[in-house]
Each structure stands twice: as structure tokens, then as C-alpha cells.
N, C-alpha and C positions, 0 to 999 in steps of 0.2 A: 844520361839515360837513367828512367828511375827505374830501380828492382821492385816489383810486385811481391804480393807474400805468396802468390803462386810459386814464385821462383824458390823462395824460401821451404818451402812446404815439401814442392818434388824432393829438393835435396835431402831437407831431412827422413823422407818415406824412403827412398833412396837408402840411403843408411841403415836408418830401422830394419828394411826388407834384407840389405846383407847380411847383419848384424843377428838377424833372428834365425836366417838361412845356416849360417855359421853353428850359429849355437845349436840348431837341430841336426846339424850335420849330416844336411842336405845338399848336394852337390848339382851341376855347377851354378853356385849363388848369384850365377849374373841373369838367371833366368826370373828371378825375384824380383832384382833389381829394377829389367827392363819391364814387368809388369808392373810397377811400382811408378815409373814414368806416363805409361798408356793411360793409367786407372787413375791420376790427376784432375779431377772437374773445376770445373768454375763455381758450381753451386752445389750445395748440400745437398740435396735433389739428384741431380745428377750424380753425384756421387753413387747415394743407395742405388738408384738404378742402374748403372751401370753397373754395380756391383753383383749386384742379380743376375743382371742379364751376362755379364763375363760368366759367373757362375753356372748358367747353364750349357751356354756356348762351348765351355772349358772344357768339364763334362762332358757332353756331347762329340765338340773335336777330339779327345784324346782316347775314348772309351773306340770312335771310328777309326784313330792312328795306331791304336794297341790293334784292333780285330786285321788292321791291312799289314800293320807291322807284321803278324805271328805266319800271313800268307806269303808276302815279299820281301819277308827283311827290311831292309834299309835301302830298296831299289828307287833310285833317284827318279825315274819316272812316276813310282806308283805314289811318290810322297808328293808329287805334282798333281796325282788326278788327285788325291785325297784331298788336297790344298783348293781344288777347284769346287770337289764336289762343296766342303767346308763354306766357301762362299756362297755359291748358288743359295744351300739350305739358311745360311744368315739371310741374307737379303729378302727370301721369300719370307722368315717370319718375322723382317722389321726391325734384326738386330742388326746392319749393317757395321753400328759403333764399333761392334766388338770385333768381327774379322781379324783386324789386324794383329792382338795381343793371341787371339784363337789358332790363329794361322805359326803363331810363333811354340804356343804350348803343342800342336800337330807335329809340327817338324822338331821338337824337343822330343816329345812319344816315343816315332818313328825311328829316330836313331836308337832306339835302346833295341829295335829290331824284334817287337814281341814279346820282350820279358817285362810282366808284369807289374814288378817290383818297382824300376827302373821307371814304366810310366807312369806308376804311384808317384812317385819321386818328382817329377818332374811336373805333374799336375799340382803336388802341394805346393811345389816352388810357385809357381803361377799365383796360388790364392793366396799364398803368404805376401807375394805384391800387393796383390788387388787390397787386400787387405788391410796393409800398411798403410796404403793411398788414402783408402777412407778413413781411417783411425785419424789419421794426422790430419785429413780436411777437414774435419768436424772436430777435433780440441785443440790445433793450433790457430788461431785469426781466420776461425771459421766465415766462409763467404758471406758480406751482407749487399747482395743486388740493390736492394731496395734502398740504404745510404748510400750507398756506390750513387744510383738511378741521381739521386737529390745533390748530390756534388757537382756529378756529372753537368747534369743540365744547367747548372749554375753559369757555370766555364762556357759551356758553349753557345748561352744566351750573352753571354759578354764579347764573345768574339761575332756572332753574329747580329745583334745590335750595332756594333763598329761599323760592320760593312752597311748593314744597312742607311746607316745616318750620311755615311760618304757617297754613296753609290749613284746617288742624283744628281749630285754635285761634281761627283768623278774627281776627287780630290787625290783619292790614291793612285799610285801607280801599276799602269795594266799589268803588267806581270805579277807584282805582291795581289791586287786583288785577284787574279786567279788562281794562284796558289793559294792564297787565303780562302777562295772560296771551295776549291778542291777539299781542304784540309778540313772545313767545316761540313763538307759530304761526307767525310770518311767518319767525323767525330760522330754524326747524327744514326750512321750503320753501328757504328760501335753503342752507341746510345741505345738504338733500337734493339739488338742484343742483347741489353743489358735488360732495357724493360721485359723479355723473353723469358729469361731466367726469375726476375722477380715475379712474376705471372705463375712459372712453374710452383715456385719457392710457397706461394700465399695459395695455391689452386691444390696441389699436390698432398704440403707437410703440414699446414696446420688447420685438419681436421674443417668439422660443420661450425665448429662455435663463433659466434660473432661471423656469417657466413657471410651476409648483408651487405654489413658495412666494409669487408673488406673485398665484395666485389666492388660497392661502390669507389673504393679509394685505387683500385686498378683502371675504373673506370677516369678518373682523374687522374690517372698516371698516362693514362692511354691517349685521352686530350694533350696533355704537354706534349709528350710526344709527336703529333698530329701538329701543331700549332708550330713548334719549331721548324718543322718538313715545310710548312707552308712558307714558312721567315724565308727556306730556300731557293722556295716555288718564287718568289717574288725578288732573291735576288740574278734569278737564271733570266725571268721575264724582262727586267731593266737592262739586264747585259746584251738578251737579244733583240731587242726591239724600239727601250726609249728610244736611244743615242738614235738611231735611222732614222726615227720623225723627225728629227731636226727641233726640237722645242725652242718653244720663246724664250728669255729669262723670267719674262709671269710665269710659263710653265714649268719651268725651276723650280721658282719657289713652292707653288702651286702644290706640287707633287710632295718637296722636301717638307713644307709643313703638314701635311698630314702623313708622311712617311714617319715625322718628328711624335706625332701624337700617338701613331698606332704600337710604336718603342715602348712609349713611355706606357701608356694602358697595360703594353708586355709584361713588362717590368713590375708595375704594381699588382697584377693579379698574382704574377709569382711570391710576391711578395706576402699580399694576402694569403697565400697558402699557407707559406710559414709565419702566419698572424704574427707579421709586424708592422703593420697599419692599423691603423685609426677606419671601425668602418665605415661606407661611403658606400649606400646604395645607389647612389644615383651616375658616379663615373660609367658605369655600365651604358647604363639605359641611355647617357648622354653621348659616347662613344658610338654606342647602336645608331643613333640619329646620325652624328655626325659622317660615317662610313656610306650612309643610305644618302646622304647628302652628296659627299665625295663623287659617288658611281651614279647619280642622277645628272649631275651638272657635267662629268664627262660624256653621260647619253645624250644629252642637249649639245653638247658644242661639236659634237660628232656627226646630228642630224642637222647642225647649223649648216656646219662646213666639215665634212667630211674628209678632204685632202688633210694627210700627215696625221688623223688623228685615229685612224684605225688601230695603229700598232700602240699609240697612247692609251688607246680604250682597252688592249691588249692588259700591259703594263697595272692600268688600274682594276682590270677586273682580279688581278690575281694580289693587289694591295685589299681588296673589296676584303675577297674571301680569309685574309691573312685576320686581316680585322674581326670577321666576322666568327672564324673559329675561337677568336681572345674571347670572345664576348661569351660563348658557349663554355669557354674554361672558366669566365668568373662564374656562371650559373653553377658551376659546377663545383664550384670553390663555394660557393655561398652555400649550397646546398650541404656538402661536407660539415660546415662549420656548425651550420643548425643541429646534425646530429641527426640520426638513422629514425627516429619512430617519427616525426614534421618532414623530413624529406621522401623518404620510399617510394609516395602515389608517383612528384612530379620525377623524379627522378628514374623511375621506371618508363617514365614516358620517353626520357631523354634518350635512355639506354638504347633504345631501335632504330632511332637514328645514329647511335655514335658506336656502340661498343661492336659491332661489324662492317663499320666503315672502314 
């Protein structure tokens, strides 16, 4: 099991939050603490925001748990409507995040039964958390999405090139390939995710400057993405449908060599991103042909003879498309590499078709 620096980070905001509670001699310090857990993000981004928005929430909850406290005490029902009313009012303006640490600083309040002081006490406990969370996410191994994104994808084009290259050939075994290929769903959600956060990260925290170019490079972030889902599209489509055709061994190979080609194209455009090829305009444009080729020749042997080759026309339409989004991420790669003032015109044309698909 590897530990993340998240893991790392809670503990030590965890600490800090006691450690500062202590020293202010603010009591009880576990109130700190567990806001100190809640207020954890994944990204810097989140972070602030959350932080905000706990901050209002906080406020808001505790300022209502002191006015119910001073009317009911500490009456275990009315620290329930106050806990309900609490959500209702989150949810309707969009902060649902915060509820849960909000809910805990209410029922902190409310035990002090009205006295002011005591929900003072008990509110600073709360930001002295929240606080901690953010201090420590932004100067320890502050979140980076966007290398995370590039690692990420790495690994998971490794594992799903695998399956892909065997999948026709059926070389593995059905149980490892479906657990292989479950696992590589789950990696592509976690993926997607992760592009989420670098979206926020680049959209949010750094400002108009260089505005362009770093839609553009989300926009190529958004492709990979897009292109990997498809690698998946295409190995759900062989699982449900080649094997039923009953293929020839010509249809074997038939399939496996351009499954063999549309890898390899994968492969090098990512590659291309992290400019470490030799340019080569033309794999593109040759790969385009060859794909167009591919899904022609199975629309002819379909209207030849029809029997057993429907679910094969299945099979290849979603290799078509798999190919055909590669070929959009090299345009898309190429265009990055020219540099924002020669790309912008064609590039903006691209964007309407991609960046809301």
C-alpha cells in the first residue's frame, strides 16, 4: 500500500490544529482536530474554497446554534431541528461540502447552552482546523493535478495497450482480463478526476495571463482523456461481440494488425506531446487514410455477405472511432507545439467540436 502525501499532510494539520488549540487554551482541542481532517483537499483550489465557504457556513451555523441554544438549552430535539434547518440552508446555496464539519461546530455551540463565550470558543476551535488544513496543503507537497494528470496517464496507457494487443487474439486469461479490465475503469474515473481538478487548478488560480494558451493545453488534456475512454470503448466492444461472430483466422489477424497500428499511433502521439520524437507529419495523415480504409473494407465485406459480420462491423466501428480521436489528439499535439499566435484561427475551430463533447 503506497501512502499518499495526503495522508501525510492530514496528520500533520492534525497536530498543528491540536498543538495551536493547546496553546490558545482553547478547549475541547478535538474540535480543531476533526476540522482539520474535513478541511483536507486534493487541490489548492479546493482548498481556498472550501475554506470560504466553511467560513461562512461556520458562522452562519453557530451564530443559529447560539440564538436556539440561549431559547432551549441544550434540548436534544431542538439541536436536531437546528441540525436539519443547517442543511436544508447549505444545500439550497450550493455549499452542501461543508454540512458535515458545520453540523459538528452546531452541535459544539449548542452544548454550551447559550453562553456566548463558550460558542466563541468553540467557533475558533472549528477555523483554527480549517485553517491548519489549508496552511499545510499549500507549503507542504502542495497538490500538483496537472503532473499527477501526466504520470497518471502514463501507467494507464501501459496497462491498456496490454489488453488491447491480446484482446483479439484472446491470449489472456478470462478472469485476469476482466479484472484487468475492471481495474483499468476504475483507473480512467480516478483519471478523470484528476483532469477536474487540474481544470479547476488552471481555470480558478492562475489569473487572465497566458489565458489562450492555457485553455488550449486543457483542451489537449481533455483529448487524452477522451481517447483513453475510447481504448475502453473498444475493449468492452471485442469482449461483447467479436468472439460471437465466430471469426476466421484471416479475421484474426485482420483485426490484430490494425489493433497493432492504432497502439502504436497511441503511443507515439503521447510521446509527441512530451517531444521526444523526431517530427513526422505525415504518420498522421497516413494513419487517417489507413483507419478510413480499415471501416471501408469492413462496410464492403458486410454488404458482401452479411452473416456474422454485423457484430464484426460492431467491433470495428468503435476501433474506427478509437483511431479516429488519436488522430484529433496529434492535430492537437501539433498545434500546441507551433505555439499560440500560428495556432489560435485553426484551433478555435477545433475547440466546438471537442471542448463540449
Amino acid at each position: 500500500m503506497v501512502f499518499g502525501a495526503r495522508v501525510w499532510k492530514t496528520g500533520i494539520a492534525v497536530a498543528l490544529a491540536l498543538y495551536i488549540s493547546a496553546w490558545l487554551n482553547f478547549t475541547p482541542p478535538v474540535i480543531a482536530a476533526v476540522a482539520a481532517i474535513f478541511a483536507m483537499q486534493p487541490s489548492i483550489y479546493r482548498s481556498w474554497r472550501y475554506f470560504l465557504d466553511q467560513l461562512q457556513t461556520n458562522i452562519f451555523g453557530a451564530a443559529l446554534a447560539l440564538l436556539a441554544g440561549m431559547f432551549f438549552s441544550n434540548n436534544v430535539i431542538a439541536i436536531g431541528i437546528v441540525c436539519i434547518i443547517v442543511i436544508i440552508i447549505s444545500l439550497r446555496v450550493g455549499m452542501e461540502d461543508t454540512i458535515g464539519l458545520t453540523l459538528v461546530t452546531v452541535v459544539a455551540v449548542m452544548e454550551a447552552s447559550g453562553e456566548w463565550q463558550f460558542a466563541v470558543n468553540r467557533l475558533l476551535l472549528s477555523l483554527i482546523g480549517i485553517g491548519c488544513a489549508f496552511v499545510v496543503n499549500v507549503l507542504f507537497f502542495p497538490p500538483k493535478p496537472k503532473q499527477q494528470f501526466a504520470v497518471q496517464i502514463q501507467s494507464i496507457f501501459a496497462k491498456m495497450s496490454l489488453l488491447l494487443r491480446t484482446v483479439i487474439s484472446n491470449e489472456m486469461k478470462e478472469n485476469i482480463f476482466r479484472d484487468e479490465k475492471e481495474g483499468l475503469r476504475g483507473s480512467l474515473k480516478s483519471l478523470s478526476d484528476k483532469y477536474r481538478l487540474m481544470e479547476e487548478e488552471i481555470k480558478k488560480l492562475k489569473g487572465k495571463k497566458n489565458g489562450f494558451s492555457r485553455i488550449r493545453e486543457l483542451v489537449v488534456y481533455k483529448q487524452k482523456l477522451l481517447v483513453m475512454y475510447k481504448g475502453l470503448e473498444v475493449l468492452d466492444a471485442v469482449d461483447e461481440h467479436y468472439f460471437q461472430a465466430a471469426p476466421t483466422e484471416a479475421m484474426d489477424d485482420y483485426f490484430d494488425h490494425h489493433m497493432e497500428k492504432l497502439i502504436k499511433f497511441h503511443e507515439h502521439v503521447l510521446l509527441k506531446f512530451d517531444d521526444k520524437l523526431k517530427e513526422d507529419i505525415t504518420e498522421g495523415l497516413e494513419m487517417e487514410a489507413e483507419n478510413e480504409r480499415f471501416m471501408t473494407e469492413l462496410i464492403d465485406r458486410y454488404n458482401q455477405q452479411p452473416t456474422g459480420m454485423l457484430r464484426l462491423s460492431i467491433v470495428a466501428a468503435a476501433m474506427y472511432d478509437y483511431g479516429h480521436q488519436i488522430a484529433r489528439l496529434d492535430k492537437l499535439v501539433e498545434y500546441d507545439h507551433r505555439g499560440e499566435a500560428e495556432e489560435r484561427e485553426p484551433l478555435e475551430l477545433l475547440l466546438k467540436g471537442i471542448w463540449l463533447k
